[in-house]
LOLO-331137 format. One record per residue (C-alpha): residue number from 1; chain; x, y, z. Coordinates in pm, 1 decimal. Layout:
% LOLO-331137
<rec num="NUM" cadena="A" c1="X" c2="Y" c3="Z"/>
...
***
This chain:
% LOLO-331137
<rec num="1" cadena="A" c1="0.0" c2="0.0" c3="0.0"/>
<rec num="2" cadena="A" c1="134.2" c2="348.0" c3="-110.7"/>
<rec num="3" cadena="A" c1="175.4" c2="592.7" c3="149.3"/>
<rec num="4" cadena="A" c1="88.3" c2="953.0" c3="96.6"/>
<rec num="5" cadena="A" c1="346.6" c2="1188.1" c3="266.9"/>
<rec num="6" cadena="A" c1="222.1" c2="1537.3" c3="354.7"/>
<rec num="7" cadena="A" c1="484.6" c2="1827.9" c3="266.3"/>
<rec num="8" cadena="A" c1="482.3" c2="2098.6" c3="524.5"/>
<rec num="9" cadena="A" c1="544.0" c2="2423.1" c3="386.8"/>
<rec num="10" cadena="A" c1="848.6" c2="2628.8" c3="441.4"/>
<rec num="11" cadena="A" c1="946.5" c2="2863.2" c3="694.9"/>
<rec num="12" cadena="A" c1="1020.0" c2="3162.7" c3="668.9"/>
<rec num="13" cadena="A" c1="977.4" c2="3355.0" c3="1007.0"/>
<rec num="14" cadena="A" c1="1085.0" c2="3135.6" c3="1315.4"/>
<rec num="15" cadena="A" c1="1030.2" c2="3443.3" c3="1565.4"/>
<rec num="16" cadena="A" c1="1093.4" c2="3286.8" c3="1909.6"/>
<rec num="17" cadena="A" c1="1122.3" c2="2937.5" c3="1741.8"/>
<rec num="18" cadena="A" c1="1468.0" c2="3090.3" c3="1558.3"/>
<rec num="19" cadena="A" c1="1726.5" c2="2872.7" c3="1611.3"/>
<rec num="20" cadena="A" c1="1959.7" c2="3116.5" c3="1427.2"/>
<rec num="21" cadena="A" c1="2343.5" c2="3093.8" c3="1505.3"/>
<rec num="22" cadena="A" c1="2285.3" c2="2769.4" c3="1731.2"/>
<rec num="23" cadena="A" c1="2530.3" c2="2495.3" c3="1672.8"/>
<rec num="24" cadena="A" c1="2366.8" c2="2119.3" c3="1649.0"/>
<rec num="25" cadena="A" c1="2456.6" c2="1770.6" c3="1645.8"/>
<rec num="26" cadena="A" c1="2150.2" c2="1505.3" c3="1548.8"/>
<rec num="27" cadena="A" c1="2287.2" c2="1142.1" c3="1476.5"/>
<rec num="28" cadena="A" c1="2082.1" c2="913.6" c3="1297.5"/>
<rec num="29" cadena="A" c1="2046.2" c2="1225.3" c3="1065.3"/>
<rec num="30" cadena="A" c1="2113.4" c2="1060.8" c3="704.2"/>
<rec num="31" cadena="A" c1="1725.1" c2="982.6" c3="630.8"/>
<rec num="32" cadena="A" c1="1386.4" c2="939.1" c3="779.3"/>
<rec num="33" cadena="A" c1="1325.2" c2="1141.8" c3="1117.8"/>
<rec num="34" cadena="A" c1="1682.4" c2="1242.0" c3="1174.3"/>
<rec num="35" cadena="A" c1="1691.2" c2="1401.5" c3="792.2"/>
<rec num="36" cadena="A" c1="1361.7" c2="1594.0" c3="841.9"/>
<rec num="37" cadena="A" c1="1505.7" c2="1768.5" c3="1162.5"/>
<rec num="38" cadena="A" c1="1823.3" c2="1848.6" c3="988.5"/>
<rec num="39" cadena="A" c1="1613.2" c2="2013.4" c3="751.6"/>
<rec num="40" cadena="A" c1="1408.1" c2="2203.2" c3="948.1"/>
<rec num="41" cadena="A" c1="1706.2" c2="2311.9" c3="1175.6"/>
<rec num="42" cadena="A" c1="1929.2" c2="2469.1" c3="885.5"/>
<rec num="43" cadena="A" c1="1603.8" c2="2647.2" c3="737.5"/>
<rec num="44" cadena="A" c1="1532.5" c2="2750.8" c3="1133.8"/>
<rec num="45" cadena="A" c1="1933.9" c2="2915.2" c3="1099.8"/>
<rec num="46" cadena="A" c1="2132.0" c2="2630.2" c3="1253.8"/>
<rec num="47" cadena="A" c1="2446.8" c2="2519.9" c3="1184.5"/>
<rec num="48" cadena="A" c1="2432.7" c2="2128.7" c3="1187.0"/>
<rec num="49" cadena="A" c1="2630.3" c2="1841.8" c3="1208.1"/>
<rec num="50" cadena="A" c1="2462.5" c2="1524.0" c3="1066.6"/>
<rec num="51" cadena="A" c1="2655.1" c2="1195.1" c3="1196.8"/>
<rec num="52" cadena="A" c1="2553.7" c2="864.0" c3="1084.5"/>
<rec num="53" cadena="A" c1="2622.7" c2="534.4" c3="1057.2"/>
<rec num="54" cadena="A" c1="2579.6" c2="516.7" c3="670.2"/>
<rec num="55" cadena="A" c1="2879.6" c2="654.5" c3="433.2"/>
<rec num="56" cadena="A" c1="2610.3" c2="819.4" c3="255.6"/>
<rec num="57" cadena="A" c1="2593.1" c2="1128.0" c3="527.7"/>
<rec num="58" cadena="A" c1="2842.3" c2="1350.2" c3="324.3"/>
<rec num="59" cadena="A" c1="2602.1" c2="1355.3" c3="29.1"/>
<rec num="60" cadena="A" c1="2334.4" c2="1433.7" c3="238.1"/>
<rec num="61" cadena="A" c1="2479.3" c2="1730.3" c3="459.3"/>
<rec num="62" cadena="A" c1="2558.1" c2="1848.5" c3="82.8"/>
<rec num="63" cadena="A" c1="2173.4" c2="1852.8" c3="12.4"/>
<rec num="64" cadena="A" c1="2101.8" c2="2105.3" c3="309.1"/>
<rec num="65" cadena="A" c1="2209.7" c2="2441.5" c3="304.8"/>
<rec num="66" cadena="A" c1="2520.8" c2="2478.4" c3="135.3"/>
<rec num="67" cadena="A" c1="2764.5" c2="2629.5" c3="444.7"/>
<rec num="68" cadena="A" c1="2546.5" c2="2522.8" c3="732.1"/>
<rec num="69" cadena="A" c1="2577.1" c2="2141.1" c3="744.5"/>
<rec num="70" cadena="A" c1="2832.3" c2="1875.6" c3="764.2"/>
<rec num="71" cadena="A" c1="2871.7" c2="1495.8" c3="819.2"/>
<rec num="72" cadena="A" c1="3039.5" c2="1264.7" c3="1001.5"/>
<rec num="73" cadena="A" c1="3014.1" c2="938.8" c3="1009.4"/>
<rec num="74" cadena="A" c1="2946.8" c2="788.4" c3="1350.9"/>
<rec num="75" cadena="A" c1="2837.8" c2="444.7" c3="1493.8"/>
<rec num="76" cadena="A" c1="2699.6" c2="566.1" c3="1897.1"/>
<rec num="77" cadena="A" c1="2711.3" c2="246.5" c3="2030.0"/>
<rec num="78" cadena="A" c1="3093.8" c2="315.0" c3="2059.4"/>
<rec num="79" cadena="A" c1="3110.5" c2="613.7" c3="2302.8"/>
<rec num="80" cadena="A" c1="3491.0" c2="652.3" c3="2241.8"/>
<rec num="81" cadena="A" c1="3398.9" c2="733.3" c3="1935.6"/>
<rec num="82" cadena="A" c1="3106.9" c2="972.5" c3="2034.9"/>
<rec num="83" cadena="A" c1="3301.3" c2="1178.4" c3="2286.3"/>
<rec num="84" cadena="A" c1="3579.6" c2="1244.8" c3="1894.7"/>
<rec num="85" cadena="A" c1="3251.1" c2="1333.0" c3="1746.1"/>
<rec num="86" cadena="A" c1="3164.8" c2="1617.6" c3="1976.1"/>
<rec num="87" cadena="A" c1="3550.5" c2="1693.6" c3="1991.8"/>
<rec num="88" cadena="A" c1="3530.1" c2="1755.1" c3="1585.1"/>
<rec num="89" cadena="A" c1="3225.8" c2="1900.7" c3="1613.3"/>
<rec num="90" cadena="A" c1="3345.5" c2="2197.1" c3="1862.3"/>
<rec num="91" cadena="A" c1="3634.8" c2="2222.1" c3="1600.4"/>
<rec num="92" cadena="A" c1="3453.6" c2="2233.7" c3="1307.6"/>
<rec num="93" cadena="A" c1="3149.8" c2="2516.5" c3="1429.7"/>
<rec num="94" cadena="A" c1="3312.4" c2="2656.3" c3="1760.5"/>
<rec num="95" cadena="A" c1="3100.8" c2="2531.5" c3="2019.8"/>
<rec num="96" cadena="A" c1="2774.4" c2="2264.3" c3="2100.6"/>
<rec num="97" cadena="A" c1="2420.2" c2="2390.8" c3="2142.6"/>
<rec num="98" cadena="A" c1="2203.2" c2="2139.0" c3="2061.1"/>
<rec num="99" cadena="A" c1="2209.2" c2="1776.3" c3="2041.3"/>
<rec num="100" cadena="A" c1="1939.9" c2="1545.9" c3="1881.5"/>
<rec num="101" cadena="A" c1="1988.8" c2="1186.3" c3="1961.5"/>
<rec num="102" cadena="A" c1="1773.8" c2="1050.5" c3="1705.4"/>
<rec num="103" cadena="A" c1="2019.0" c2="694.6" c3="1609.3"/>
<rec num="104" cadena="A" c1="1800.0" c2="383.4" c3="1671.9"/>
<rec num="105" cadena="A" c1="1702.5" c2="60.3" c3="1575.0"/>
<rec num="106" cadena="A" c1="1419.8" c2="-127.8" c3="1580.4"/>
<rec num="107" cadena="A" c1="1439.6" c2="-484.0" c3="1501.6"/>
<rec num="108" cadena="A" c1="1193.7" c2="-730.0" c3="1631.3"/>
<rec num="109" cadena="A" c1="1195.9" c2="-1082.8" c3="1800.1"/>
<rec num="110" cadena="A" c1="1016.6" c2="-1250.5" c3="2061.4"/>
<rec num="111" cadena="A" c1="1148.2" c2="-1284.7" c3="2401.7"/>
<rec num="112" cadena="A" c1="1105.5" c2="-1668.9" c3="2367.9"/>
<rec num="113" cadena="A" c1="1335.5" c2="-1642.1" c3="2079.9"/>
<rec num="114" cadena="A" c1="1560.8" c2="-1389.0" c3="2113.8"/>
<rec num="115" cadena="A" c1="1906.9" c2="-1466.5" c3="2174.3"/>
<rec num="116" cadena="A" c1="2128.6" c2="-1248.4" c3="2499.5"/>
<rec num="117" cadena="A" c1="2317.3" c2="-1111.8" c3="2159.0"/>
<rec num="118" cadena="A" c1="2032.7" c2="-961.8" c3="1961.0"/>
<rec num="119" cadena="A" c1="1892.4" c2="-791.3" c3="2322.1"/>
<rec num="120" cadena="A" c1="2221.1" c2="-625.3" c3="2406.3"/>
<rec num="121" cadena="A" c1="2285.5" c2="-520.6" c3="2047.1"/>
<rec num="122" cadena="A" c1="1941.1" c2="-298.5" c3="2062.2"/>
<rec num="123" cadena="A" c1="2026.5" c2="-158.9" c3="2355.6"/>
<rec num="124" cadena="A" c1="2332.4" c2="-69.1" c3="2272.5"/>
<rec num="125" cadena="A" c1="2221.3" c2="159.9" c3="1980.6"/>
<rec num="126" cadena="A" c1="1942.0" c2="316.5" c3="2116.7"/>
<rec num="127" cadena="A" c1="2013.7" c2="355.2" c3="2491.2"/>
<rec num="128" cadena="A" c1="2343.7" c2="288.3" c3="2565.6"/>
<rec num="129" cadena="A" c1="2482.3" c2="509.1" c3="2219.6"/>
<rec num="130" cadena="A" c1="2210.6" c2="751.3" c3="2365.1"/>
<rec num="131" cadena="A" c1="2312.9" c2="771.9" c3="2708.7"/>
<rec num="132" cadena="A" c1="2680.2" c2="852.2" c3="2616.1"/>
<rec num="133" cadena="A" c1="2628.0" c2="1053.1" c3="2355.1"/>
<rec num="134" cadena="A" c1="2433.4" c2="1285.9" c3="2584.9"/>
<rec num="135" cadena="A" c1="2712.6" c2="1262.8" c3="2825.4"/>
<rec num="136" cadena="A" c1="2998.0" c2="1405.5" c3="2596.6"/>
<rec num="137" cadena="A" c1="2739.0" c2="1667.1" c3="2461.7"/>
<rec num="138" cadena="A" c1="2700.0" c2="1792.8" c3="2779.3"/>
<rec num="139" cadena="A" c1="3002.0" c2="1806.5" c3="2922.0"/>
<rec num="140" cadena="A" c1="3073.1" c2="2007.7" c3="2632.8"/>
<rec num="141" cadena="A" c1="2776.6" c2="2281.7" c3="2746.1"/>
<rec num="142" cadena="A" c1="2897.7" c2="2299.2" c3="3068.5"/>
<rec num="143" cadena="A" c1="3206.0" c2="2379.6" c3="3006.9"/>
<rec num="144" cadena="A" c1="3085.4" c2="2626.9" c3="2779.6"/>
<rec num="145" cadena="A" c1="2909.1" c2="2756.2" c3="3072.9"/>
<rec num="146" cadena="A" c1="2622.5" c2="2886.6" c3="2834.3"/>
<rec num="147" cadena="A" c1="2364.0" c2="2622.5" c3="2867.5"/>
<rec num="148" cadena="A" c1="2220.1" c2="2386.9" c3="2543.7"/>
<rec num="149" cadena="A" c1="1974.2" c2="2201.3" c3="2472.3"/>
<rec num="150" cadena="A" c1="1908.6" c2="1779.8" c3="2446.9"/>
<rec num="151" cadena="A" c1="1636.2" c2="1637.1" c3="2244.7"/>
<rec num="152" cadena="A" c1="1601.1" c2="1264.1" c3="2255.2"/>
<rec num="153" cadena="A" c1="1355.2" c2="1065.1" c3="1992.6"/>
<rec num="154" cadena="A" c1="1163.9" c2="801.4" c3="2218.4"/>
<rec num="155" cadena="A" c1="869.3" c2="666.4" c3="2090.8"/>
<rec num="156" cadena="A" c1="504.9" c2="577.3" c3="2214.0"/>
<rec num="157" cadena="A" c1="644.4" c2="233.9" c3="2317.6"/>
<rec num="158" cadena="A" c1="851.4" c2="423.9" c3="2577.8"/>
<rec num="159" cadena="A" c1="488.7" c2="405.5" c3="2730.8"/>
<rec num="160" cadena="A" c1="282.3" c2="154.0" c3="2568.0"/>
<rec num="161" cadena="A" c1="392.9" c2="-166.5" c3="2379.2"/>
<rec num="162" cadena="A" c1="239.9" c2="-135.6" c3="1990.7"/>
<rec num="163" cadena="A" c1="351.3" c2="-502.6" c3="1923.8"/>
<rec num="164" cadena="A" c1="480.3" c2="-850.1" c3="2007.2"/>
<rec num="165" cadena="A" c1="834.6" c2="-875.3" c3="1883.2"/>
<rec num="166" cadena="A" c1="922.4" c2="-500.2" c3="2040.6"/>
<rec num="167" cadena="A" c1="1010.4" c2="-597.2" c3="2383.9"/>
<rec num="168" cadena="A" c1="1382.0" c2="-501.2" c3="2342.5"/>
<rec num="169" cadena="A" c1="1279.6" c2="-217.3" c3="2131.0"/>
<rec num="170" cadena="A" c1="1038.4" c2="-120.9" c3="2401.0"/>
<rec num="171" cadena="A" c1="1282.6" c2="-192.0" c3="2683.2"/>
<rec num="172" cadena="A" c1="1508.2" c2="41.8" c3="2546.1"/>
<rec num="173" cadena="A" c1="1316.0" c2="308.4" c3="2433.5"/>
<rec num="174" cadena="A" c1="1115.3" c2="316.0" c3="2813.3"/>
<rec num="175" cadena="A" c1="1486.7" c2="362.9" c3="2900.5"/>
<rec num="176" cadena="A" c1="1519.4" c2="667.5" c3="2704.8"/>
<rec num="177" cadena="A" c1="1235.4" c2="820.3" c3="2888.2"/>
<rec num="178" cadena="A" c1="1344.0" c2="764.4" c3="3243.9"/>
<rec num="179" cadena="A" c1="1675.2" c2="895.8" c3="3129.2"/>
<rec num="180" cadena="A" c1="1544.5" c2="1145.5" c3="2983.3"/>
<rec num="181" cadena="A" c1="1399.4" c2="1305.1" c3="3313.4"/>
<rec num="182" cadena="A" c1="1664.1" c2="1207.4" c3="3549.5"/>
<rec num="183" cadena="A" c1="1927.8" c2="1365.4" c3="3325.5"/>
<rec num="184" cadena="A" c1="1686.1" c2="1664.6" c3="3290.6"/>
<rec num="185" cadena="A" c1="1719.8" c2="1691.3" c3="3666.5"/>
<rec num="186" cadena="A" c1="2105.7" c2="1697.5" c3="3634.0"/>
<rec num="187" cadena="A" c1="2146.8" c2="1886.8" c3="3397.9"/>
<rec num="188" cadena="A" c1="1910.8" c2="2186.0" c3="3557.4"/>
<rec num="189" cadena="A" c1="2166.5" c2="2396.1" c3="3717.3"/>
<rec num="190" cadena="A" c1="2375.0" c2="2378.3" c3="3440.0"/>
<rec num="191" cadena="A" c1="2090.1" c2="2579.9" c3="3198.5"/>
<rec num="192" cadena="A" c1="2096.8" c2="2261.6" c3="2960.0"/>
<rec num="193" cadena="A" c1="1741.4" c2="2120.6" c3="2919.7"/>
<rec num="194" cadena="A" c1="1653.8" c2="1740.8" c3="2861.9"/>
<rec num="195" cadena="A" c1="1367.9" c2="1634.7" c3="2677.3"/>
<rec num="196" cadena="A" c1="1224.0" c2="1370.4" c3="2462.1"/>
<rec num="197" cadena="A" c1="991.4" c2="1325.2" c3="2175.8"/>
<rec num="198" cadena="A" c1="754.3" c2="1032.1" c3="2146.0"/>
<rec num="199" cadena="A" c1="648.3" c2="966.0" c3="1755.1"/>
<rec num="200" cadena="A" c1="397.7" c2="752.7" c3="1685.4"/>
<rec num="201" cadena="A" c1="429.5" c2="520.8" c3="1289.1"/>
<rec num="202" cadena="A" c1="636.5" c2="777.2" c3="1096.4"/>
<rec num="203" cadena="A" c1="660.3" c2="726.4" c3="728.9"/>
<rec num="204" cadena="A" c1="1035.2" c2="679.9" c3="672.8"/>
<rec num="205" cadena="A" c1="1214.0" c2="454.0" c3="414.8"/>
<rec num="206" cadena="A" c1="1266.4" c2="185.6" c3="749.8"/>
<rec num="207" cadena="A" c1="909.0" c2="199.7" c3="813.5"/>
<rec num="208" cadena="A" c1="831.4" c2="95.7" c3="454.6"/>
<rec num="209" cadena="A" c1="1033.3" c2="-225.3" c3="472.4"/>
<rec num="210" cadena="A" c1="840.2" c2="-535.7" c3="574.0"/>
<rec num="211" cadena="A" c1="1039.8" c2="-619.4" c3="922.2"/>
<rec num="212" cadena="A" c1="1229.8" c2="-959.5" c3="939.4"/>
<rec num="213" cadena="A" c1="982.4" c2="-1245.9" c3="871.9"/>
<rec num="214" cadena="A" c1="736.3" c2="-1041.2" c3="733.7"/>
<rec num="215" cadena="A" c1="598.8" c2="-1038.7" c3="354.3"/>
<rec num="216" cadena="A" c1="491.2" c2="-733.9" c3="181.7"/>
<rec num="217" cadena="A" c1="110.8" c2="-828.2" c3="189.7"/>
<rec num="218" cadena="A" c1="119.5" c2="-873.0" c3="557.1"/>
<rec num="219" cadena="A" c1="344.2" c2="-520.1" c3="573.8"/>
<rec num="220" cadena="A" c1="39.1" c2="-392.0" c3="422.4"/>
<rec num="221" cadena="A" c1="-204.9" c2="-524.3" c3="655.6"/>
<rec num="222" cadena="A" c1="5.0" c2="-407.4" c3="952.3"/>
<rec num="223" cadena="A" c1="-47.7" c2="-54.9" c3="841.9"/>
<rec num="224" cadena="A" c1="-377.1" c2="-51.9" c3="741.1"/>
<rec num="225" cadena="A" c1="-445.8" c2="-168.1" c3="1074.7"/>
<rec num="226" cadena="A" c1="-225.1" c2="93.4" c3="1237.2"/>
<rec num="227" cadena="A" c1="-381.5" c2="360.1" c3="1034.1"/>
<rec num="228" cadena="A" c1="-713.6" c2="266.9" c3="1156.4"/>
<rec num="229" cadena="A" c1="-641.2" c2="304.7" c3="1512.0"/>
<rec num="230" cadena="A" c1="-501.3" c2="677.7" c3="1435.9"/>
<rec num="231" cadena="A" c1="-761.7" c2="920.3" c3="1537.4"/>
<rec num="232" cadena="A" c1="-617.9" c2="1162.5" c3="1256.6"/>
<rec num="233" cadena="A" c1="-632.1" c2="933.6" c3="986.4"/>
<rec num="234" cadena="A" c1="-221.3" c2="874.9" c3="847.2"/>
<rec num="235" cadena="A" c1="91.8" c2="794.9" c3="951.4"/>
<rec num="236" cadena="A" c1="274.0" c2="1065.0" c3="999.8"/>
<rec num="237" cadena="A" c1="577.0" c2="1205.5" c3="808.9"/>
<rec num="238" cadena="A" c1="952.2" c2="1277.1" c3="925.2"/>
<rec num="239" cadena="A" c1="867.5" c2="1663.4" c3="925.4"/>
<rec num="240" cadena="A" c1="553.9" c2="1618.5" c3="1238.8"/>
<rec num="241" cadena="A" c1="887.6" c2="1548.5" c3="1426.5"/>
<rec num="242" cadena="A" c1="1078.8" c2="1786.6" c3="1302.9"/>
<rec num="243" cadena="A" c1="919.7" c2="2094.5" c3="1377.8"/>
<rec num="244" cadena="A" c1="826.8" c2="1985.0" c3="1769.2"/>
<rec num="245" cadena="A" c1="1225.0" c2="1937.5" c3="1821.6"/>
<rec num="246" cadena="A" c1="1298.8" c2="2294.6" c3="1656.4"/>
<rec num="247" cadena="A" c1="1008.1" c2="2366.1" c3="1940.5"/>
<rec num="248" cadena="A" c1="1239.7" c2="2183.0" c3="2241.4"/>
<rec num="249" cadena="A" c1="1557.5" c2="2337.0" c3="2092.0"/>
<rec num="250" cadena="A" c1="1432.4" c2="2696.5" c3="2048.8"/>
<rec num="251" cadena="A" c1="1436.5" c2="2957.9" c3="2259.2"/>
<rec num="252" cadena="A" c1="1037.4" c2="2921.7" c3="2291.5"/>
<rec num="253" cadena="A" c1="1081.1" c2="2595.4" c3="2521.6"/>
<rec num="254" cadena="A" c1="1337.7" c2="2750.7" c3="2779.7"/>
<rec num="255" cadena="A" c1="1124.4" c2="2677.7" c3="3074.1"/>
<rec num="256" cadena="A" c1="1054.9" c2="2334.9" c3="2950.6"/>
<rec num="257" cadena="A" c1="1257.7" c2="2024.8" c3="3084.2"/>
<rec num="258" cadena="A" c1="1212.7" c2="1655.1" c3="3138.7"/>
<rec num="259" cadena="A" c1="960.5" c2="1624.4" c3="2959.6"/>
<rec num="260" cadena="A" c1="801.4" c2="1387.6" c3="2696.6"/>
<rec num="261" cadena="A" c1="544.9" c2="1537.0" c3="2371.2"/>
<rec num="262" cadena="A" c1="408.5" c2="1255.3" c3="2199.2"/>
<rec num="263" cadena="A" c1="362.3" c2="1333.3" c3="1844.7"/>
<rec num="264" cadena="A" c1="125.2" c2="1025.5" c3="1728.6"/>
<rec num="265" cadena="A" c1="-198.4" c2="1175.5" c3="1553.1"/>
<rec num="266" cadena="A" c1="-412.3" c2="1057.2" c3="1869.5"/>
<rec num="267" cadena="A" c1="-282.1" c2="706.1" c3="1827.0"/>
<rec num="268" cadena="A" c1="-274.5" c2="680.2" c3="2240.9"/>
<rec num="269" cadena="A" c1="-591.4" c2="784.7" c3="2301.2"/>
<rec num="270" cadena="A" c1="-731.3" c2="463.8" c3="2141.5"/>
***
C-alpha cells in the first residue's frame, strides 16, 4: 500500500522558534526522522552536524544548506567514538548547542526467541549510544558555561507496547524516557534542558520495509491496521517530528525540561 506523505510548507519567520546561530549535532540524521530535523534546523538558521552510521551522510549534509551542514560518520554504540565526534564538532562550528539523539534501531523478536546477543545489540544503539552521547554533549555545554539544549527521539512504546516482537525495542526506548527526566534533573543547574519526543508510525524509508519475517502483503495489513487506530487518519511524516524538536531546541521551550510530547496523531488515546 502506497503511502501519501504530507509536505509541510516552508518557513520563513521562526520568531521565538529561531534557532539562528545555534550549533547542532543530530545522529541518525542521514534519512527518515533524523533528515527531516536536519532540515528544518538549517532552514530555522542552525548550523548542523549530521553523523551517521551510513557513508552516505556527506552527500546528504551536501543537500542542506550549502555552508550550514556537515557529516560525520558515527556508529553511537561506541562512546569513544562519540566523545571524537563532539571533539570535531566543537572544532569544526566553535562550540555545542544542541544535540538530537535521534540513532536507533528497531528490530523485532520474541522474548522466547531472542538470543542475549540480539537484546544487548538494541540496547546498545538506542540507549546505551544515547546515554553517552548525551554525556559528551553535555560536558561540552557545561564547560561552555552557556547552557544547550538535548532532544532525545523516544517513541510511544517508551509508554505503551504497539507489538509482540518489540520488547527489546520497548525496553530500550522506556529507558530513554526515564533517562530522559533524570538527566533533565542533572542537567538543571547547568541551563541545559533534557527532553524527549515520542512519535507515533512515521513514514520513513525503514518503516516501509516489511520487518524480518514479514511479507509485503502482511506489511500492508500491519499498516492498514495501524492507520485505523489513528484518530487523525495517516501515519505521519519525518517533518511532524521535526518541527516539535525545533520547538524543544528553540528559545520558545526555555522553561521546559524533562519532559516527553508525543507526536502520534491521537494514536494513544485509542
Amino acid at each position: 500500500m502506497a503511502i501519501s506523505i504530507k509536505e509541510s510548507p516552508v518557513t520563513t519567520d521562526w520568531g521565538p522558534f529561531s534557532l539562528k546561530g545555534k550549533n547542532a549535532l543530530i545522529t541518525g540524521g542521514a534519512m527518515g526522522i533524523g533528515r527531516g530535523i536536519a532540515e528544518r534546523f538549517v532552514e530555522a538558521g542552525a548550523n548542523v552536524m549530521v553523523a551517521d552510521l551510513s557513508p552516505k551522510v556527506d552527500g546528504v549534509a551536501a543537500t542542506l544548506d550549502g555552508g550550514h551542514a556537515k557529516g560525520i560518520v558515527l556508529d553511537v554504540s561506541d562512546h569513544v567514538a562519540t566523545a571524537a565526534a563532539v571533539q570535531r564538532f566543537v572544532e569544526e562550528f566553535g562550540s555545542l548547542d544542541i544535540l538530537v539523539n535521534n540513532a536507533g534501531i528497531y528490530p523485532t523478536s520474541l522474548v522466547l526467541d531472542m538470543s542475549p546477543e540480539f537484546f544487548d545489540h538494541v540496547i546498545d544503539v538506542n540507549l546505551h549510544g544515547l546515554v553517552f552521547m548525551s554525556k559528551a554533549a553535555a560536558q561540552q555545554m557545561v564547560k561552555q558555561g552557556t547552557g544547550g539544549r538535548i532532544v532525545n527521539i523516544a517513541s510511544i512504546d517508551s509508554v505503551h507496547p504497539s507489538m509482540p516482537g518489540l520488547a527489546a525495542y520497548d525496553a530500550s526506548k522506556g529507558g530513554v524516557l526515564m533517562f530522559t527526566k533524570n538527566f533533565a534533573l542533572e542537567m538543571a543547574q547547568h541551563g541545559v534542558t533534557v527532553n524527549a519526543i515520542a512519535p507515533g508510525g512515521i513514514t520513513t524509508e525503514g518503516a516501509s520495509r516489511p520487518m524480518q519475517g514479514m511479507t509485503a502483503e502482511q506489511l500492508e495489513q500491519l499498516t492498514k491496521e495501524f492507520v485505523r487506530q489513528v484518530p487523525m487518519g495517516r501515519f505521519g511524516v519525518p517533518d511532524d517530528i521535526a518541527k516539535v524538536a525545533v520547538f524543544l531546541a528553540s528559545p520558545a521551550a526555555d522553561y521546559i525540561t524533562g519532559e516527553l510530547i508525543v507526536v502520534d496523531g491521537g494514536r494513544l488515546l485509542r
